[in-house]
C-alpha positions in Angstrom: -7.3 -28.6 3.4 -4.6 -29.6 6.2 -1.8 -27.5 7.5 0.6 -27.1 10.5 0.8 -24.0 12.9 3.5 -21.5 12.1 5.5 -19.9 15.1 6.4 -16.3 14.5 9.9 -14.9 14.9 10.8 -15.3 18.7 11.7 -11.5 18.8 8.7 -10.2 17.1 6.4 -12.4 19.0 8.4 -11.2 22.2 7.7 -7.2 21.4 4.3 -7.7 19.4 2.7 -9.4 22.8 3.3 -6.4 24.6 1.7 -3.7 22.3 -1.3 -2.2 22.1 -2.5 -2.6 18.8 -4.8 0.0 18.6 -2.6 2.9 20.0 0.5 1.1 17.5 -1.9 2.5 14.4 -2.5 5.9 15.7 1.3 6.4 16.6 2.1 5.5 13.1 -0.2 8.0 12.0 1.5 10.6 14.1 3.4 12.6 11.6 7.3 13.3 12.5 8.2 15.9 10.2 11.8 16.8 9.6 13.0 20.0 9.0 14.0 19.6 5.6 10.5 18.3 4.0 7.9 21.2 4.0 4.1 19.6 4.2 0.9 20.9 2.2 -3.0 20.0 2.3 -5.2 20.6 -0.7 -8.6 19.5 -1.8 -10.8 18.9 -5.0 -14.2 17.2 -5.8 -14.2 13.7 -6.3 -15.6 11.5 -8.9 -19.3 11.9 -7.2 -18.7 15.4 -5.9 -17.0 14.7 -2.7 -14.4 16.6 -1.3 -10.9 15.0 -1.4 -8.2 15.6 0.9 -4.2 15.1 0.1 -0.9 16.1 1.6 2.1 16.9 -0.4 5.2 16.5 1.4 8.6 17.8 -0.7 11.6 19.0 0.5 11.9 22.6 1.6 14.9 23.0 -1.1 14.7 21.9 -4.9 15.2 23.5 -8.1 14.2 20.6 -10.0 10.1 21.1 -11.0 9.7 17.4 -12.7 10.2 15.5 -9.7 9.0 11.8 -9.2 6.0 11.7 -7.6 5.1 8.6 -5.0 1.1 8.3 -5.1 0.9 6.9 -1.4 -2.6 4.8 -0.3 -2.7 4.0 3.5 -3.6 0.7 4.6 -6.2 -0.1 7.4 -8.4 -2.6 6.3 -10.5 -0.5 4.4 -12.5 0.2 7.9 -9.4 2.3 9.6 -6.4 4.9 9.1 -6.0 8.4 7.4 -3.5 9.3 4.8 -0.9 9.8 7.8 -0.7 6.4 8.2 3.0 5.0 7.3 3.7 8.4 6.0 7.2 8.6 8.0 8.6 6.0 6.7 9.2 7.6 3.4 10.7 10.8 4.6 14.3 9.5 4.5 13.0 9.0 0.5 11.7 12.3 -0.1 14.6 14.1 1.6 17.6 11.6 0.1 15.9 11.6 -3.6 14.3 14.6 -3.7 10.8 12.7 -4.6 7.3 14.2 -3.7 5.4 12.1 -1.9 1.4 13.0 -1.9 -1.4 11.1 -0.3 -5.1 10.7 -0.3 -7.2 11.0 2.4 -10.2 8.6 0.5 -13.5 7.9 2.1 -13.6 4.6 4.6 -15.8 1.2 4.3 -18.8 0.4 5.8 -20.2 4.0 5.6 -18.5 4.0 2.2 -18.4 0.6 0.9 -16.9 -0.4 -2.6 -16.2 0.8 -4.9 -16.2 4.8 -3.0 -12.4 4.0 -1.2 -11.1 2.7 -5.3 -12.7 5.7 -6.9 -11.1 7.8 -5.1 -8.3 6.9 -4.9 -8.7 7.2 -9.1 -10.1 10.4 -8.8 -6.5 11.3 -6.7 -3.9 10.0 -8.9 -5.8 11.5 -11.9 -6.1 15.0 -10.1 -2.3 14.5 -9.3 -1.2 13.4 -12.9 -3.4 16.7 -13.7 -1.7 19.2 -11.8 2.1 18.0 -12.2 3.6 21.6 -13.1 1.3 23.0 -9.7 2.8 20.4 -7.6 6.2 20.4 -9.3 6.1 17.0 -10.4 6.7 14.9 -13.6 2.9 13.4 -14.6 5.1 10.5 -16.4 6.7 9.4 -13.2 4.1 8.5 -10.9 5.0 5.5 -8.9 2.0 4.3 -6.6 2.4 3.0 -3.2 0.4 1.3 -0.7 0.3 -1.2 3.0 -2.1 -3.3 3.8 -5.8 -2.2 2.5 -4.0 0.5 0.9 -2.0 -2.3 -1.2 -4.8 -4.0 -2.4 -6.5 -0.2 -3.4 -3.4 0.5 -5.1 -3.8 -2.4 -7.6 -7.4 -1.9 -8.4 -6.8 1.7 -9.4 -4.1 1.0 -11.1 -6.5 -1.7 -13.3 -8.9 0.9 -13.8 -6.2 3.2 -14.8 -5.7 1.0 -17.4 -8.9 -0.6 -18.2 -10.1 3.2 -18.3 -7.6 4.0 -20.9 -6.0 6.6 -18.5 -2.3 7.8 -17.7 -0.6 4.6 -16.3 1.7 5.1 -13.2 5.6 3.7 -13.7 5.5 1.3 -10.9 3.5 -0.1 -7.8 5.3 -0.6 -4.4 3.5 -2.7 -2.3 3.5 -4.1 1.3 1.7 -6.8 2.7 -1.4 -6.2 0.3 -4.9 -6.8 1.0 -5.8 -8.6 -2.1 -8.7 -11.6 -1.8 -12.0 -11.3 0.3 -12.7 -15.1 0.0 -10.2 -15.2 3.6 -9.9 -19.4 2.6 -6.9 -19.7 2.3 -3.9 -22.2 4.4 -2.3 -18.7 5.7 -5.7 -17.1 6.6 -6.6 -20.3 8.7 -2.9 -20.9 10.1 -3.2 -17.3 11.5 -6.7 -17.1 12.7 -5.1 -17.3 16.5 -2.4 -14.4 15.7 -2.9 -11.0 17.5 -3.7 -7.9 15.4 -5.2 -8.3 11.9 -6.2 -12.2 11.4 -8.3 -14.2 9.6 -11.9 -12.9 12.0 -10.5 -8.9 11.3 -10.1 -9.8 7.6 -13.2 -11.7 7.2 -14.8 -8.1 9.1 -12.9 -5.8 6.8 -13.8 -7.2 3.6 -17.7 -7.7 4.7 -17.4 -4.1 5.7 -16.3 -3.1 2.3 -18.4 -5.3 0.2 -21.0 -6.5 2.6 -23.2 -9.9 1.2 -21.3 -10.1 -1.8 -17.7 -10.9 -0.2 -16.9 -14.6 -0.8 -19.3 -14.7 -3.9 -18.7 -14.7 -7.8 -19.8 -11.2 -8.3 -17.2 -9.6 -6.5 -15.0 -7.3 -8.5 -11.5 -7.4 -9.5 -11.0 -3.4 -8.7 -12.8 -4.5 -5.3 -10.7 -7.9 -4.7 -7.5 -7.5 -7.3 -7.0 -11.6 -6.5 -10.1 -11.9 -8.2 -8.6 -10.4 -11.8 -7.8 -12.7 -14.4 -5.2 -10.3 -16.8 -2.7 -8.3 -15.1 -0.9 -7.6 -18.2 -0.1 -4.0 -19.0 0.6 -3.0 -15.3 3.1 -1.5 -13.8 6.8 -2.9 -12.8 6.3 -4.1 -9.1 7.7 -4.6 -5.5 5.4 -6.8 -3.4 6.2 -8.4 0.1 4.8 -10.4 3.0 5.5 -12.1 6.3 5.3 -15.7 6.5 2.8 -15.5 9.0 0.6 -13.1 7.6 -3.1 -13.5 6.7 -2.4 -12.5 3.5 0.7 -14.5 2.6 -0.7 -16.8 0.2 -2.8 -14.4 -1.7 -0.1 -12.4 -2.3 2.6 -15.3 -3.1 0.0 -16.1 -6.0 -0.4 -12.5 -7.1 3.5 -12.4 -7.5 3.1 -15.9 -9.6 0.5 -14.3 -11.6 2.1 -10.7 -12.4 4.7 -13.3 -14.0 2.2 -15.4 -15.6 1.2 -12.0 -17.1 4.6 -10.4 -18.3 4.4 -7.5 -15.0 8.7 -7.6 -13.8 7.6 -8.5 -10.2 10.2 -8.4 -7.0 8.8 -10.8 -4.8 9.9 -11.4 -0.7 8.7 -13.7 1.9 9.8 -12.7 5.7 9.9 -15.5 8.0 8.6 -15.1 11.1 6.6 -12.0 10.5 3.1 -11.2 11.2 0.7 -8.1 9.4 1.6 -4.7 10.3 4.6 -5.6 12.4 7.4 -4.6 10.2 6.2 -0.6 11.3 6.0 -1.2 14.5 8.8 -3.2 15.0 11.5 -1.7 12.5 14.3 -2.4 14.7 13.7 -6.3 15.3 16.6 -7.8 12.7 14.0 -9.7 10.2 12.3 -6.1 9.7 15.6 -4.4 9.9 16.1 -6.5 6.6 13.2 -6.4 4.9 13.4 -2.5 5.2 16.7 -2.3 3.7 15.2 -4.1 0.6 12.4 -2.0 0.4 14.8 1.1 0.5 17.6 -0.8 -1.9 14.0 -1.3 -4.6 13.4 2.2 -4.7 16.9 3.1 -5.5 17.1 1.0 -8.1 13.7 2.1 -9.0 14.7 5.7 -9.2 17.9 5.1 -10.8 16.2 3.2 -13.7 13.6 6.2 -14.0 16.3 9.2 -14.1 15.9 10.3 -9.9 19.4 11.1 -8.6 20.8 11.0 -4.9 20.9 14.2 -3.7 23.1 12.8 -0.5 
């Protein structure tokens, strides 16, 4: 395996330098709540007979009691992060659309390796699909939604959703998913010198969440979704990456394989861009892009499920 070092964007690699990676991720898990969305905590046993912890966030104002409902995992590596984290970017979404946007608070890797962070993330979207009319929510318009760790998460419980014969969710929105623990691939090696989450932290993370068995053929495909063979039958999905993320070719392939499958699959490479950046760095132009995209998916998204702009 050969390959050539690739340079990040001159203006994220500029900013990125400069930032303390560790106080980035508890900023972005400091919630900014506008005055228009209203915020609620609940909980509820999980599969095992732990407690589960969600927020609801909703607008303050809404007659409409079958709203869309955006099923949000945090990312984190599976070792890091609450359900706060990345929360803020979707309040523009829940205040413009009039979506509720609930996430889990599931239990983290190594004191809870696989598959405790996957199951409960099942036992939340089932609870959620459960309680629609309480949460004033369609159950047949759940769209899941998850960063990092929280990406990779999302696609496992969606494959048990349907493996278990369950209510299926209406779409998957992705970002920068953390999808195969073998961490061999051109991208993991071209960015094992990048600050933040590179190919040592991913390696860590995944041995974390799966300990000896990461790298080997017993590993799961609701533990590692690169390592599923059939991804037919899942949702419609958005999935991106930046060019100079660890996990840029495991997720190119993923996109090539929800085709190879039937799955409609929006697909976008960011040049430049490193993991986690795009949050921290909205304003740099290549994120500035990528998060108009994101926002332009979800419209269409909405309009082709029935969710109308409120303004």
């Amino acid at each position: 395996m050969s390959w050539k070092s690739l340079a990040l964007d001159p203006r994220v690699e500029a900013k990125w330098d400069s930032i303390n990676s560790e106080e980035a991720l508890a900023e972005l898990s400091r919630i900014e709540l506008p005055n228009s969305i209203e915020q609620e905590d609940k909980s509820f046993p999980g599969s095992n007979g732990n407690e589960l912890v969600v927020s609801i966030f909703r607008r303050k104002i809404s007659t409409n009691r079958k709203r869309l409902c955006i099923y949000h995992i945090h990312g984190g590596g599976m070792i890091a992060g609450d359900r706060f984290l990345g929360v803020n970017w979707y309040f523009d979404v829940i205040d413009r659309y009039d979506v509720v946007l609930l996430t889990i608070e599931y239990r983290l890797a190594p004191a809870h390796p696989f598959p405790a962070p996957v199951e409960d993330c099942y036992a939340g979207v089932l609870w959620t699909a459960e309680h629609a009319e309480e949460l004033g929510i369609d159950a047949n318009k759940i769209l899941t939604a998850g960063s990092s760790a929280g990406g990779g998460l999302c696609v496992g419980m969606n494959l048990l959703l349907r493996d278990r014969k369950s209510p299926k969710a209406i779409g998957q929105f992705l970002v920068t998913a953390m999808l195969d623990d073998r961490v061999d691939t051109i991208s993991a090696h071209q960015t094992a010198h990048i600050k933040g989450w590179n190919q040592d932290a991913d390696i860590y993370g995944w041995t974390c969440y799966l300990g000896e068995s990461r790298g080997t053929d017993s590993v799961s495909p609701y533990a590692a979704p690169s390592r599923a063979t059939d991804l037919a039958e899942l949702p419609p999905t958005f999935l991106d990456v930046g060019a100079v993320d660890v996990f840029r070719d495991e997720d190119v392939r993923f996109a090539l394989d929800f085709c190879r499958d039937g799955v409609p699959c929006e697909f976008h490479l960011w040049p430049g861009c490193t993991h986690g950046t795009d949050a921290i760095l909205p304003d740099v132009p290549v994120y500035a892009a990528a998060n108009r995209v994101k926002k332009d998916w979800l419209e269409r998204f909405f309009t082709e499920n029935d969710v109308k702009l409120v303004y």
